[in-house]
C-alpha positions in Angstrom: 5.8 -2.4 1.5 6.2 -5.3 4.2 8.9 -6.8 6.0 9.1 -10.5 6.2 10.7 -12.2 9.1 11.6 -16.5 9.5 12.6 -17.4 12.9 13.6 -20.6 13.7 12.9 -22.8 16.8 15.2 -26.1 16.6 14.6 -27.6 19.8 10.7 -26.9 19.2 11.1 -28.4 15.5 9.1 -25.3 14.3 9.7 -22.0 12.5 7.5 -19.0 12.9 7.0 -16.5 9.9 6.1 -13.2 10.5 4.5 -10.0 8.1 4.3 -6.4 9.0 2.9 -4.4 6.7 4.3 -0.7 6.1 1.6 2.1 5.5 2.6 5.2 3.9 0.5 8.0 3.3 -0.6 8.2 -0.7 1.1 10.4 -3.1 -1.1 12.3 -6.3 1.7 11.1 -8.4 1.7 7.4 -7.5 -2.5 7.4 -8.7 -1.5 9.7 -11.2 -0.3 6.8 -13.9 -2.8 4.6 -12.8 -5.3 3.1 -15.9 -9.0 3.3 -15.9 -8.5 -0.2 -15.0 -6.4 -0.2 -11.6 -8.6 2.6 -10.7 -11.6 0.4 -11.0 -10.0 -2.3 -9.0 -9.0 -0.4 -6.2 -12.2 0.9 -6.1 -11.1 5.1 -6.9 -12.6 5.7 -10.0 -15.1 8.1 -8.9 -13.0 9.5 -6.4 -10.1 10.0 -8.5 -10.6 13.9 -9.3 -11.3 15.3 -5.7 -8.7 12.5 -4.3 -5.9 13.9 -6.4 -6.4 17.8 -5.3 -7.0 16.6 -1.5 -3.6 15.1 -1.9 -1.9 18.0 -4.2 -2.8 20.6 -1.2 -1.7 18.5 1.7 1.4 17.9 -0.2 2.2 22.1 -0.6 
């Protein structure tokens, strides 16, 4: 999640555009659904089986 922000400057003639990004911790049952495919992408595959019991205990 990010929040974007447009402020403008008139008497500059300019606008400045701003991102910050919002981290949040992941969550077993967000990767859960996830397809051979995305896991490849984002670079989990191997770690997918020990990631998702890391994250089931911390959630308890």
């Amino acid at each position: 999640m990010e929040r974007q922000t447009l402020t403008g400057f008139p008497a500059a003639h300019g606008a400045l555009f701003t991102i910050r990004p919002q981290l949040y911790p992941p969550r077993a049952a967000a990767l859960r659904p996830m397809t051979p495919g995305q896991q490849i992408y984002k670079g989990l595959q191997g770690a997918m089986p020990a990631l998702l019991i890391w994250l089931d205990r911390r959630a308890l």
